[in-house]
Backbone and ligand atoms as CSV (ligand in chain L), in Angstrom:
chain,resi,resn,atom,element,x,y,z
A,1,UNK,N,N,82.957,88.892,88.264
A,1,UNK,CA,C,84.290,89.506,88.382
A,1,UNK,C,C,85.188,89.022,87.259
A,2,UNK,N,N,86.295,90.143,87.013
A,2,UNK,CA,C,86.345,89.420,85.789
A,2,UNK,C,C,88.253,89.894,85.851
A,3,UNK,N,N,88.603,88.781,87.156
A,3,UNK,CA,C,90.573,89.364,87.637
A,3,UNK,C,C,91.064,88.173,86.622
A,4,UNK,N,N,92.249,88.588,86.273
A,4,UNK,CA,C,93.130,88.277,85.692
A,4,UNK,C,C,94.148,87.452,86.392
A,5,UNK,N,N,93.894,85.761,86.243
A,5,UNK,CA,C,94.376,84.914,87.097
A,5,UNK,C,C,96.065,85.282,87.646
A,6,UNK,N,N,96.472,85.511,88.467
A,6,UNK,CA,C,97.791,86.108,89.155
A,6,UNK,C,C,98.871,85.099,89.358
A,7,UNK,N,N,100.030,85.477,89.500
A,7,UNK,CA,C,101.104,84.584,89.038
A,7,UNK,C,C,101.608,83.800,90.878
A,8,UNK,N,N,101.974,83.037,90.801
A,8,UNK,CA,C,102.247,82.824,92.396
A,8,UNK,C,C,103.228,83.807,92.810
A,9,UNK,N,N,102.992,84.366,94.384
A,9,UNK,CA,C,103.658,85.153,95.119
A,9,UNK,C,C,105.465,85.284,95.121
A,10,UNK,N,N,105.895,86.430,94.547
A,10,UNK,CA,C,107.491,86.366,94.537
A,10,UNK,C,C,107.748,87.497,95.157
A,11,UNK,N,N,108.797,86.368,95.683
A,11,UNK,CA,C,109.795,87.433,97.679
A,11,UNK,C,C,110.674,88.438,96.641
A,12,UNK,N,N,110.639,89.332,97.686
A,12,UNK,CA,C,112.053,90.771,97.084
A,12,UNK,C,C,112.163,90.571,98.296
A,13,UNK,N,N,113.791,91.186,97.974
A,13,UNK,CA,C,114.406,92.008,99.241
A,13,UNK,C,C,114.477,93.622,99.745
A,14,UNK,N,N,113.771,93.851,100.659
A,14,UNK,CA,C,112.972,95.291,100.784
A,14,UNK,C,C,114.012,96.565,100.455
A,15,UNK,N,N,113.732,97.314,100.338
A,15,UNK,CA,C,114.575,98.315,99.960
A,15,UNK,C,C,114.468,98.987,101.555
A,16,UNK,N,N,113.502,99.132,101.864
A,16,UNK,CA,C,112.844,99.756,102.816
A,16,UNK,C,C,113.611,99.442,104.182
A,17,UNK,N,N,113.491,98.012,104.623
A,17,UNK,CA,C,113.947,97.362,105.986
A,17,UNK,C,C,115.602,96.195,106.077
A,18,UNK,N,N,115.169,95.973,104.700
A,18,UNK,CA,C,116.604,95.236,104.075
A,18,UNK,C,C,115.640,93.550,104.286
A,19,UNK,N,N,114.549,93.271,104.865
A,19,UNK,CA,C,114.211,91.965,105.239
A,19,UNK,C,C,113.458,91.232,103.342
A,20,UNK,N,N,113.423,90.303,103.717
A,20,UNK,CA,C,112.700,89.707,102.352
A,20,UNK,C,C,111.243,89.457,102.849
A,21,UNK,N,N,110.342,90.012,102.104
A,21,UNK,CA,C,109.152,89.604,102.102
A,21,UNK,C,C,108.378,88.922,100.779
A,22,UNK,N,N,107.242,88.811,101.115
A,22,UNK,CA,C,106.451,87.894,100.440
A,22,UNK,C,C,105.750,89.367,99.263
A,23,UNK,N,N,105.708,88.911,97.651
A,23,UNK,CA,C,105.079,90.764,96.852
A,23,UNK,C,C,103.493,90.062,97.316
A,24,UNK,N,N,102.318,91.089,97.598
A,24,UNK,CA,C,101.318,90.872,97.191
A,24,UNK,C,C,100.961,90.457,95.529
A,25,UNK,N,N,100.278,89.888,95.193
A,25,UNK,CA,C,99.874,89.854,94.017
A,25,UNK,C,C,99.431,90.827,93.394
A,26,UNK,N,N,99.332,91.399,92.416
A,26,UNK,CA,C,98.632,92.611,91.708
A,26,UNK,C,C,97.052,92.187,91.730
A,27,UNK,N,N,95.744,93.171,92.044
A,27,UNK,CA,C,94.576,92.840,91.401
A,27,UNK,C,C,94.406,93.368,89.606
A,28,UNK,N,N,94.656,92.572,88.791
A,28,UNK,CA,C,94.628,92.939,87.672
A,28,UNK,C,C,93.245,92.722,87.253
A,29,UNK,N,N,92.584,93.572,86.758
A,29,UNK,CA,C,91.641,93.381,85.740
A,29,UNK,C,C,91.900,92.829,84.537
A,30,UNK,N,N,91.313,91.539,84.075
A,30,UNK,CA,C,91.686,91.380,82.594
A,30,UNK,C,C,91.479,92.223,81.516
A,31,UNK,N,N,89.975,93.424,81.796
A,31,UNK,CA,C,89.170,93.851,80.729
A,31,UNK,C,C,88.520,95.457,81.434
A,32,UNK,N,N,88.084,95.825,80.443
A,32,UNK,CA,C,87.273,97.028,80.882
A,32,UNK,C,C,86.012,96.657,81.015
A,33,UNK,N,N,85.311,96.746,82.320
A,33,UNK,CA,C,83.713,96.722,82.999
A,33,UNK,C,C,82.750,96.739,81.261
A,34,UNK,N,N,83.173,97.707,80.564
A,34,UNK,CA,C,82.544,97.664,79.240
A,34,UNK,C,C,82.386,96.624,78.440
A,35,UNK,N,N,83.810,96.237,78.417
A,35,UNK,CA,C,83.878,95.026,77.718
A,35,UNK,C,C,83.049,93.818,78.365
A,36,UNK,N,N,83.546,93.168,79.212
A,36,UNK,CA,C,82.820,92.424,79.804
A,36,UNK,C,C,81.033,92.544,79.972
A,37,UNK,N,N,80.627,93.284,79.789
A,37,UNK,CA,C,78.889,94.042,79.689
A,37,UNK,C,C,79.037,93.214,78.147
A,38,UNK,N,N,79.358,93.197,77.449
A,38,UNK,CA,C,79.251,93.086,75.884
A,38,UNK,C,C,78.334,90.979,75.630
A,39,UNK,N,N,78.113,90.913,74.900
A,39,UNK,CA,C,77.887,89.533,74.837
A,39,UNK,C,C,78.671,89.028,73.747
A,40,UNK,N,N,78.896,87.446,73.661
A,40,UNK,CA,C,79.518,87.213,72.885
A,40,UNK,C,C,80.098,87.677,71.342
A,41,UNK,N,N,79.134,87.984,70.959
A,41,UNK,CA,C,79.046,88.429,69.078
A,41,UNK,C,C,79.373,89.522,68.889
A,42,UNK,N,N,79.133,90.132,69.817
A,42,UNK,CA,C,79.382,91.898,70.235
A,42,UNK,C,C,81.024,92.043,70.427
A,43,UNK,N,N,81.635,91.251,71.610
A,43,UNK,CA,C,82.993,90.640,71.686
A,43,UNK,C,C,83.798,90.576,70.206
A,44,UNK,N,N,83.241,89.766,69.680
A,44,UNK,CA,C,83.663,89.524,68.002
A,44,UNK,C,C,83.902,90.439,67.282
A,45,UNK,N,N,82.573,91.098,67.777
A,45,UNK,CA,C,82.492,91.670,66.017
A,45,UNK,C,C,82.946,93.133,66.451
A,46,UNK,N,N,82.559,93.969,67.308
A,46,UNK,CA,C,82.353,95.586,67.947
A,46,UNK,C,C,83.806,95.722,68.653
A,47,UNK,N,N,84.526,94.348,68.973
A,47,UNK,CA,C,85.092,95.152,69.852
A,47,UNK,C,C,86.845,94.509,69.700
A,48,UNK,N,N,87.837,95.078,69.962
A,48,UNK,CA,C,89.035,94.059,69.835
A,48,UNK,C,C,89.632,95.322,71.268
A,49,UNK,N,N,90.583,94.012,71.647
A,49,UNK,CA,C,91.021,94.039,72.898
A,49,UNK,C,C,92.892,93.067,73.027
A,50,UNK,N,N,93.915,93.597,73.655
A,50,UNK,CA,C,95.008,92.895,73.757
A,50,UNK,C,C,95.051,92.982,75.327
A,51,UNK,N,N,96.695,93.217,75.814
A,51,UNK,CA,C,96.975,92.872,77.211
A,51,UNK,C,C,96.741,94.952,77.653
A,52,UNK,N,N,96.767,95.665,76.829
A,52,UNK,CA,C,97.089,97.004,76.934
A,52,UNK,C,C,96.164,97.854,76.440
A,53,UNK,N,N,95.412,97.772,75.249
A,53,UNK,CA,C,93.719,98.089,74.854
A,53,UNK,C,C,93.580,97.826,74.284
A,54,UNK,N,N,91.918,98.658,74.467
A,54,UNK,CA,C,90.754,97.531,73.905
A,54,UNK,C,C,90.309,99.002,73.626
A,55,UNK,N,N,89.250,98.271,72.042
A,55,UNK,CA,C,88.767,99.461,71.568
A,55,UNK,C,C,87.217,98.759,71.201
A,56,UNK,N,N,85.831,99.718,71.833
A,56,UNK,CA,C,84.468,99.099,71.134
A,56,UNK,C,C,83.958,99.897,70.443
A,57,UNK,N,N,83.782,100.006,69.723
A,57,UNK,CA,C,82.696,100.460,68.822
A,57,UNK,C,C,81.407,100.053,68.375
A,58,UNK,N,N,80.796,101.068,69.300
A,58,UNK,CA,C,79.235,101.019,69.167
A,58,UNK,C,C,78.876,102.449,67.929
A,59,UNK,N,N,77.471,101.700,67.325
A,59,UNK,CA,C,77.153,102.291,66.177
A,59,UNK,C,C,77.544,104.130,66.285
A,60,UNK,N,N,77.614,104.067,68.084
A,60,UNK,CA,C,76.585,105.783,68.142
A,60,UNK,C,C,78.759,106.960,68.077
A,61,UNK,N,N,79.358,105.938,68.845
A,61,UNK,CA,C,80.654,106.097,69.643
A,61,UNK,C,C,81.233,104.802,69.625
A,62,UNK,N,N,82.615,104.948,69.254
A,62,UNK,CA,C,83.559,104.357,69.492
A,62,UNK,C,C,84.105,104.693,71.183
A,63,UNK,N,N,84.748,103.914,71.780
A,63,UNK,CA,C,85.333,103.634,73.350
A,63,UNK,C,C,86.799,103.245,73.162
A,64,UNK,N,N,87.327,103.630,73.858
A,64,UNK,CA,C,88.846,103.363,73.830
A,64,UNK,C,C,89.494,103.067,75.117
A,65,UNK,N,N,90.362,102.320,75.694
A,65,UNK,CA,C,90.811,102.279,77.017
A,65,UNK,C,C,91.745,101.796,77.007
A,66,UNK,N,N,92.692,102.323,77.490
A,66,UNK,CA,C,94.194,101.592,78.058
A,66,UNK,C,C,94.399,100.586,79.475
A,67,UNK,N,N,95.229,100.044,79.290
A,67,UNK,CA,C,95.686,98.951,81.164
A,67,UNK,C,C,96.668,100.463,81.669
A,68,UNK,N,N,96.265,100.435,82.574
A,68,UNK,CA,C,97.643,101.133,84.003
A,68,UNK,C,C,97.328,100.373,85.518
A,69,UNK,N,N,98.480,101.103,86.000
A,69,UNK,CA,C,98.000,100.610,87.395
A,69,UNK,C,C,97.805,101.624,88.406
A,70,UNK,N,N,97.241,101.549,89.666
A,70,UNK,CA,C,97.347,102.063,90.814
A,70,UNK,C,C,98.040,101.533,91.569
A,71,UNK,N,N,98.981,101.926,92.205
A,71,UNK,CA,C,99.233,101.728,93.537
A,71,UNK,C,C,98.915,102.206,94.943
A,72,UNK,N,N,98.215,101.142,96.106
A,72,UNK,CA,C,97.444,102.171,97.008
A,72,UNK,C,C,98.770,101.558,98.228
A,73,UNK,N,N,99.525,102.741,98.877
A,73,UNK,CA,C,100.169,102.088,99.934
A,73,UNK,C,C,99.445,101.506,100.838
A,74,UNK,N,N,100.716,100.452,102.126
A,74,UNK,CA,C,100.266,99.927,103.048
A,74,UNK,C,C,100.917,100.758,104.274
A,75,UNK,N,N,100.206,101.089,105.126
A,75,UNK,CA,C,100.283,102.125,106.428
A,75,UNK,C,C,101.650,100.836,106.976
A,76,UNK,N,N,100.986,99.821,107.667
A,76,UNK,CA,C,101.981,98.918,108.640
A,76,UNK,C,C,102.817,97.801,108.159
A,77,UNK,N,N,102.770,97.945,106.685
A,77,UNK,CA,C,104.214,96.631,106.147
A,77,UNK,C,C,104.439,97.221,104.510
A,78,UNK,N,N,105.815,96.694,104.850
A,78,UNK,CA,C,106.185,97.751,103.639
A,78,UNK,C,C,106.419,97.630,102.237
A,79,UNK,N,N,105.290,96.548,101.596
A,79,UNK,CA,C,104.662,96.072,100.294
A,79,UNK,C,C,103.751,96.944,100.642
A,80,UNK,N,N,102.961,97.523,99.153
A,80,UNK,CA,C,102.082,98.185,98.001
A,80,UNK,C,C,101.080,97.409,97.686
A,81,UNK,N,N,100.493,97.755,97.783
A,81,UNK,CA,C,99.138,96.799,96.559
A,81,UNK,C,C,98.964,97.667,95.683
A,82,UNK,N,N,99.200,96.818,94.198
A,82,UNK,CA,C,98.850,97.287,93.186
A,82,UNK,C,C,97.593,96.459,92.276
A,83,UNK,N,N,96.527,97.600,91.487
A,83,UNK,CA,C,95.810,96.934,91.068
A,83,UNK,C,C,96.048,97.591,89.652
A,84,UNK,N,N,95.536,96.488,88.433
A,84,UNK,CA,C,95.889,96.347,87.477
A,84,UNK,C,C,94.169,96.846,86.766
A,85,UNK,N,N,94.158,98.673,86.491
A,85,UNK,CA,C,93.122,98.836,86.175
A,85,UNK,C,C,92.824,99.845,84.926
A,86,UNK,N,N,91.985,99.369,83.810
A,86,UNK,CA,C,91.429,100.047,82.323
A,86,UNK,C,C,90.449,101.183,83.157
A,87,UNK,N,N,91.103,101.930,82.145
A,87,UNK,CA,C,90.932,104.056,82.000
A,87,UNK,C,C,90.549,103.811,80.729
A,88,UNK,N,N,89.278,104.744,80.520
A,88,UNK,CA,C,88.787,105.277,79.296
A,88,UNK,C,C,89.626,106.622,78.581
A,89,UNK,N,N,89.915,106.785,77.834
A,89,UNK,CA,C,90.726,107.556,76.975
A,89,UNK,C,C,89.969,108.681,75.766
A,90,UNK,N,N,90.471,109.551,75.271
A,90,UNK,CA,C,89.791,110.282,74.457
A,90,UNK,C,C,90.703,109.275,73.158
A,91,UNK,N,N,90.072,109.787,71.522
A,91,UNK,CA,C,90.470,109.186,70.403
A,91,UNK,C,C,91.947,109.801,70.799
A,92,UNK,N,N,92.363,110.760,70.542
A,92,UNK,CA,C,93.876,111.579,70.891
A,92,UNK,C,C,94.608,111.160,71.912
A,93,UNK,N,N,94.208,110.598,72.888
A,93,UNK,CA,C,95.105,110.252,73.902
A,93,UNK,C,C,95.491,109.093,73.376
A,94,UNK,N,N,94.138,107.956,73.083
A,94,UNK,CA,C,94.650,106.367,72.897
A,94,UNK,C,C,95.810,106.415,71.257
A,95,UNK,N,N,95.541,107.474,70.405
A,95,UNK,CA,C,96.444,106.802,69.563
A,95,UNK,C,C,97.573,107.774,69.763
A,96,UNK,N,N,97.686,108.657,70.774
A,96,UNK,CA,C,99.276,109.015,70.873
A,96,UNK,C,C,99.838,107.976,72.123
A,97,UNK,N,N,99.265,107.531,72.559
A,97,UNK,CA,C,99.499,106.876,73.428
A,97,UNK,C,C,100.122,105.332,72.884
A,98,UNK,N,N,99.371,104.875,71.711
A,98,UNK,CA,C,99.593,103.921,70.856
A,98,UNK,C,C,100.628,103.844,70.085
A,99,UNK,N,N,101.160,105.119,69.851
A,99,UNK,CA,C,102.245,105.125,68.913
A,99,UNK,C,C,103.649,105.183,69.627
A,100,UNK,N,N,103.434,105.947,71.254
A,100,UNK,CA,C,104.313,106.222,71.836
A,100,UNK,C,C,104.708,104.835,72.690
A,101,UNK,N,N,104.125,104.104,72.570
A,101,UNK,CA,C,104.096,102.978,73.565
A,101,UNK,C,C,105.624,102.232,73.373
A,102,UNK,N,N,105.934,101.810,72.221
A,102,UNK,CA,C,107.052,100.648,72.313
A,102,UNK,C,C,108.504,101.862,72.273
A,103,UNK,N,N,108.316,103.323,72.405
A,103,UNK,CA,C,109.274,104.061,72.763
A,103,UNK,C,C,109.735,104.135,74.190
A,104,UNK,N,N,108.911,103.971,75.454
A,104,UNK,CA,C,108.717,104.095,76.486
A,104,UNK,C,C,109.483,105.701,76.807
A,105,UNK,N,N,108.163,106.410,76.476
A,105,UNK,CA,C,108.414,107.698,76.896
A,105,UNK,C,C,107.606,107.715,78.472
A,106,UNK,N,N,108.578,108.738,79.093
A,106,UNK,CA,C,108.069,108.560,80.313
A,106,UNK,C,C,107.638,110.066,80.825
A,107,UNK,N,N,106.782,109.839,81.515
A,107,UNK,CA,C,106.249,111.170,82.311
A,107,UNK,C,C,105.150,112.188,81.778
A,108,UNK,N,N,104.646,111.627,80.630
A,108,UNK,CA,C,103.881,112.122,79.768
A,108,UNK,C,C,102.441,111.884,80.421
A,109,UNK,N,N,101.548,112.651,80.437
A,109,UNK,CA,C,100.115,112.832,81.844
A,109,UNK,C,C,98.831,112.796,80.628
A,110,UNK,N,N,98.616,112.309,80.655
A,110,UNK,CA,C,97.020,111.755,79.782
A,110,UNK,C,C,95.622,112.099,81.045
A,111,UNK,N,N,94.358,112.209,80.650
A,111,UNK,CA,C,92.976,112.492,81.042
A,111,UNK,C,C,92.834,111.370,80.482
A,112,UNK,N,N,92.127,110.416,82.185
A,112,UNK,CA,C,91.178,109.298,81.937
A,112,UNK,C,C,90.102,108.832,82.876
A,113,UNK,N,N,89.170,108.104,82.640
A,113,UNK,CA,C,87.973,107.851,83.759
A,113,UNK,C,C,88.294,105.995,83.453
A,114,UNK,N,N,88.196,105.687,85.385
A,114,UNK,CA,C,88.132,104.897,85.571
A,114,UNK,C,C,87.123,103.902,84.939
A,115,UNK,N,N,87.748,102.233,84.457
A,115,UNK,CA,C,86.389,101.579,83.873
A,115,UNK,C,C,86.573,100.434,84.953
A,116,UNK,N,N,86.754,99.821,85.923
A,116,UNK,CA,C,86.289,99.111,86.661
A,116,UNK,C,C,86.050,99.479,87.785
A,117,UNK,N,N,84.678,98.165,87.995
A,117,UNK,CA,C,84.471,98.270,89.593
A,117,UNK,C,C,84.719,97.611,90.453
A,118,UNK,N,N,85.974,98.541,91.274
A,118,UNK,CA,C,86.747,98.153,92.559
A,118,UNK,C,C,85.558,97.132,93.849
A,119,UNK,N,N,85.563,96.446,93.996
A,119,UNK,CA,C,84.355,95.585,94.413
A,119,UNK,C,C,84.370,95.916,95.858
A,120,UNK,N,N,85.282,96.725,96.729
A,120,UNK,CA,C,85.388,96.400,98.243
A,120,UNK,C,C,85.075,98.370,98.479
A,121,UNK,N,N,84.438,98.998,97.433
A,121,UNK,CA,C,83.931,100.033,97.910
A,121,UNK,C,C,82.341,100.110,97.637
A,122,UNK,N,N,81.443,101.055,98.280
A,122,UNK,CA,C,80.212,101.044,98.423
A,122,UNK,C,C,79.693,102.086,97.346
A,123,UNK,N,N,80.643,102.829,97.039
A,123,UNK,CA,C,79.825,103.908,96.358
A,123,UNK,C,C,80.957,103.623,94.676
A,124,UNK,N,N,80.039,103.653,93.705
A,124,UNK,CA,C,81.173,102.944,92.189
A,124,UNK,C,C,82.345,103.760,92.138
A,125,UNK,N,N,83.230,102.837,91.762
A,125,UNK,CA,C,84.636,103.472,91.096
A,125,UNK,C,C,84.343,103.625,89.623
A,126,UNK,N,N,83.590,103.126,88.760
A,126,UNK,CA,C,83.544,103.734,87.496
A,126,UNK,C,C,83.136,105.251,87.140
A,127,UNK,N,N,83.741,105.296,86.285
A,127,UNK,CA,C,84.104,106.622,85.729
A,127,UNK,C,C,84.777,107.776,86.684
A,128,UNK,N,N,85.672,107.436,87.889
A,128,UNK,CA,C,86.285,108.404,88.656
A,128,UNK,C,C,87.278,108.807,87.882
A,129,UNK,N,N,87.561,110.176,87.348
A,129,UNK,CA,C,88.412,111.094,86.721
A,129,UNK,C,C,90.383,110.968,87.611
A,130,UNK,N,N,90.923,110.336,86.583
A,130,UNK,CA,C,92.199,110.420,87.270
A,130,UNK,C,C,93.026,111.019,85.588
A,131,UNK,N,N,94.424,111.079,86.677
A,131,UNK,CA,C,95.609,111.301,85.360
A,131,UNK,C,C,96.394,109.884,85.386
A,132,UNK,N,N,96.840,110.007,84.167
A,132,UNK,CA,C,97.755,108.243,83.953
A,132,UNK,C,C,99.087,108.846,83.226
A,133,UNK,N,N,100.073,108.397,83.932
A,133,UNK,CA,C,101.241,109.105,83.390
A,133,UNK,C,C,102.192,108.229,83.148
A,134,UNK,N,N,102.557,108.520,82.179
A,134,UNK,CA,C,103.583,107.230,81.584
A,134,UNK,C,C,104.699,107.028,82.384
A,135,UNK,N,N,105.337,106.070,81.898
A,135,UNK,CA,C,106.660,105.036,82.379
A,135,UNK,C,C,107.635,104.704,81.311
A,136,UNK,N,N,108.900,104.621,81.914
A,136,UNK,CA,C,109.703,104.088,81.031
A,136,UNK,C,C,109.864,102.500,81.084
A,137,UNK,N,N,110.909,101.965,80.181
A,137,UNK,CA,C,111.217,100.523,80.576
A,137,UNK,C,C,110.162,99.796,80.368
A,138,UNK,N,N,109.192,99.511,79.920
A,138,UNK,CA,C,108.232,98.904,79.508
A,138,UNK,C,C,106.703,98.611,80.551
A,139,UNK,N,N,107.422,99.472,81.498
A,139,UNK,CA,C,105.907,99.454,82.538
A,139,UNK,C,C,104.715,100.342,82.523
A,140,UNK,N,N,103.794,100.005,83.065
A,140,UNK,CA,C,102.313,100.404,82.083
A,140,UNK,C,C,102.360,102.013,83.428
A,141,UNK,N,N,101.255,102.412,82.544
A,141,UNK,CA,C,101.424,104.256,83.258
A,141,UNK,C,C,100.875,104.100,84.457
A,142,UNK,N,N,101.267,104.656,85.247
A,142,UNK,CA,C,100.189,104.797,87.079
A,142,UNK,C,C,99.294,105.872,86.383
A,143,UNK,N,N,98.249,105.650,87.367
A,143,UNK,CA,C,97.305,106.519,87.867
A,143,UNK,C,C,97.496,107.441,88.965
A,144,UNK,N,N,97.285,108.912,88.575
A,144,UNK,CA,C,97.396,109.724,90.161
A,144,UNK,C,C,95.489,109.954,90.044
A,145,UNK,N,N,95.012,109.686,90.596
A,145,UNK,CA,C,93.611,110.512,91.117
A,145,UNK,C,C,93.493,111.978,90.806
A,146,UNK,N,N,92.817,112.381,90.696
A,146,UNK,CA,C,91.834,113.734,90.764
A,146,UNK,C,C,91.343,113.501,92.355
A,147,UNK,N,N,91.407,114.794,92.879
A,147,UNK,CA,C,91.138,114.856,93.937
A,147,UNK,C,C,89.324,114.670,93.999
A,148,UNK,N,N,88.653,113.795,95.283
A,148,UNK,CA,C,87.525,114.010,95.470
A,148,UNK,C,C,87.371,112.888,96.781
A,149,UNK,N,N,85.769,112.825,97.066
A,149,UNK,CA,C,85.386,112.514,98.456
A,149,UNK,C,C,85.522,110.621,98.378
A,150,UNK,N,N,85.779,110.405,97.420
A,150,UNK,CA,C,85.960,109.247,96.797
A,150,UNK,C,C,86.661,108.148,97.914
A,151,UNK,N,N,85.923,107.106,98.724
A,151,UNK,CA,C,86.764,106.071,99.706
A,151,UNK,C,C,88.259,105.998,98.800
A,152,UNK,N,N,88.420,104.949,97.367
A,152,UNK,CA,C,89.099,105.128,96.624
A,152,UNK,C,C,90.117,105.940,96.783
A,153,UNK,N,N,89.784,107.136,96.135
A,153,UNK,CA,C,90.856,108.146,96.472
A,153,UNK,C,C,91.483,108.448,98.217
A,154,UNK,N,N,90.874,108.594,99.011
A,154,UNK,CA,C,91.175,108.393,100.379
A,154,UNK,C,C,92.352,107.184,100.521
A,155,UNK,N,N,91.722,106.225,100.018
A,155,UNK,CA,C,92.890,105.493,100.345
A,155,UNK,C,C,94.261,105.248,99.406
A,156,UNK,N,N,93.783,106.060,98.492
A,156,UNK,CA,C,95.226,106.343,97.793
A,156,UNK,C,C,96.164,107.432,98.198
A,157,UNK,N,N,95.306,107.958,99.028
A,157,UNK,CA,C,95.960,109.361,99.624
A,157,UNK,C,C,96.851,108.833,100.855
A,158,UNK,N,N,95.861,107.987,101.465
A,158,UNK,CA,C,96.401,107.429,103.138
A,158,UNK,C,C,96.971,106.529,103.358
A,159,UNK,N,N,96.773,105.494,102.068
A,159,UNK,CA,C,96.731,104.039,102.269
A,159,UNK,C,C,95.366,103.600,102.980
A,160,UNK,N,N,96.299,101.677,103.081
A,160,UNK,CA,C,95.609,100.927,103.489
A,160,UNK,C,C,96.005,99.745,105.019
A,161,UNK,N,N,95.552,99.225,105.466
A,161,UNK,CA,C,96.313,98.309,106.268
A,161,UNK,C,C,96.385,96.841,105.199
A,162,UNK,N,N,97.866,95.860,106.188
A,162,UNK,CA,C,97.688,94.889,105.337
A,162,UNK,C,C,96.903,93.882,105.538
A,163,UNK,N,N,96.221,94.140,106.708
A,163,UNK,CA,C,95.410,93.129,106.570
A,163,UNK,C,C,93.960,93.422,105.583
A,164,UNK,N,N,93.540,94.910,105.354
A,164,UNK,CA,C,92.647,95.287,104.351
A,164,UNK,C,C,93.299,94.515,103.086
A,165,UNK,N,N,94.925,94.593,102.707
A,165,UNK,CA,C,94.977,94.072,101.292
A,165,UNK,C,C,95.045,93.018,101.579
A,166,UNK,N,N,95.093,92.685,102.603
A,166,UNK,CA,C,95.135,90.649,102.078
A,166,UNK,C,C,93.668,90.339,102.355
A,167,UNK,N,N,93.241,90.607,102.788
A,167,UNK,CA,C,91.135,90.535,102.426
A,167,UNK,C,C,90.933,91.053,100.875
A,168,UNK,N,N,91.644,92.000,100.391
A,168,UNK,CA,C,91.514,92.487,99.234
A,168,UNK,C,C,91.590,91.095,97.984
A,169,UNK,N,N,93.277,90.647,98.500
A,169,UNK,CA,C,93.667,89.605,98.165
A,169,UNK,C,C,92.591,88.102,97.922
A,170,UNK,N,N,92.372,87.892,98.920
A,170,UNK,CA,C,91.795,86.735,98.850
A,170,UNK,C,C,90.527,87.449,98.760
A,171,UNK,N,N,89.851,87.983,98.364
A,171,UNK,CA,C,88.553,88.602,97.747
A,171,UNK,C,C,88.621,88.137,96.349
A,172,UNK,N,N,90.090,88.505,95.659
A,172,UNK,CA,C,90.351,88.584,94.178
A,172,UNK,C,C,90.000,86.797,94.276
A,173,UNK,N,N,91.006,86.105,94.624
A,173,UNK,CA,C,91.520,84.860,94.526
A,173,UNK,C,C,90.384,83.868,94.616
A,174,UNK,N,N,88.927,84.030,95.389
A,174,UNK,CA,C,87.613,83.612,95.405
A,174,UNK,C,C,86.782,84.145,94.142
A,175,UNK,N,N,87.321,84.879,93.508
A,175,UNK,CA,C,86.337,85.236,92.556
A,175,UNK,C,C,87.206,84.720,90.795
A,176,UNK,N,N,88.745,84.301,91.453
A,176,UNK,CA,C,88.578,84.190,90.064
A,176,UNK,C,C,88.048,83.038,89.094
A,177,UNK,N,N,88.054,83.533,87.647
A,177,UNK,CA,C,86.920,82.476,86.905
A,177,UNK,C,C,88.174,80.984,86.671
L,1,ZN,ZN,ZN,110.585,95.753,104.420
């Protein structure tokens, strides 16, 4: 697994109930499933990577991928879990996407396939077809799904309970390196 060590837990005051709660942590991926497949020298030499993308180039194809997030609601408390997850990109998306970035244009809808695997579903989340649509203010684009039979998508549609994200949670928190 390859999460992106998480910052300790910080309270808001809900918009929702007016009470203060505890934020879940984000599951961030540090990397794209790709990257991480790579071995050291390969790392080096094929591939460069920041907090926002990473680009590999293999002899046959170059790969491109941006960071966004998902957010999957919670049915019975009224924190979000968000996970912090790399979309594969066409050459055209990643460098308009690249140029547009420190403008923070917002609302702008890009074609991308999921590159990690969500570990608490049975059937892979890689390569599930979503849209990633930008943000203003310096926050990274959500993901809406493409519709399909996808657990994943289901529960982005329905949510989740919180006790699913805090198993989610401490799933991440046991695995990180
Ligand atoms: Zn609340």
């Amino acid at each position: 697994m390859f999460w992106k060590k998480s910052k300790n837990r910080k309270s808001f005051k809900c918009s929702k109930c007016g009470e203060v709660h505890d934020q879940l942590p984000a599951l961030a991926f540090l990397t794209p499933d790709y990257y991480g497949y790579l071995n050291d020298e390969d790392k080096k030499n094929i591939a460069e990577i920041s907090d926002d993308f990473c680009v590999i180039k293999h002899p046959e194809q170059t790969d491109r991928f941006i960071r966004t997030t998902m957010t999957l609601q919670i049915i019975d408390a009224c924190e979000d879990l968000d996970y912090g997850i790399w979309v594969s990109v066409s050459e055209k998306t990643f460098d308009e996407y690249k140029t547009d970035f420190k403008n923070n244009i917002e609302g702008k809808t890009y074609f991308g396939r999921i590159c990690n695997e969500i570990p608490e579903y049975r059937e892979s989340t890689l390569g599930l077809h979503v849209n990633v649509v930008t943000k203003s203010n310096g926050i990274r684009p959500e993901i809406i799904p493409h519709e399909s039979g996808h657990e994943l998508i289901k529960d982005w549609e329905k949510g989740i309970t919180i006790s699913e994200a805090e198993r989610r949670v401490q799933n991440m928190m046991n695995n990180v390196g």
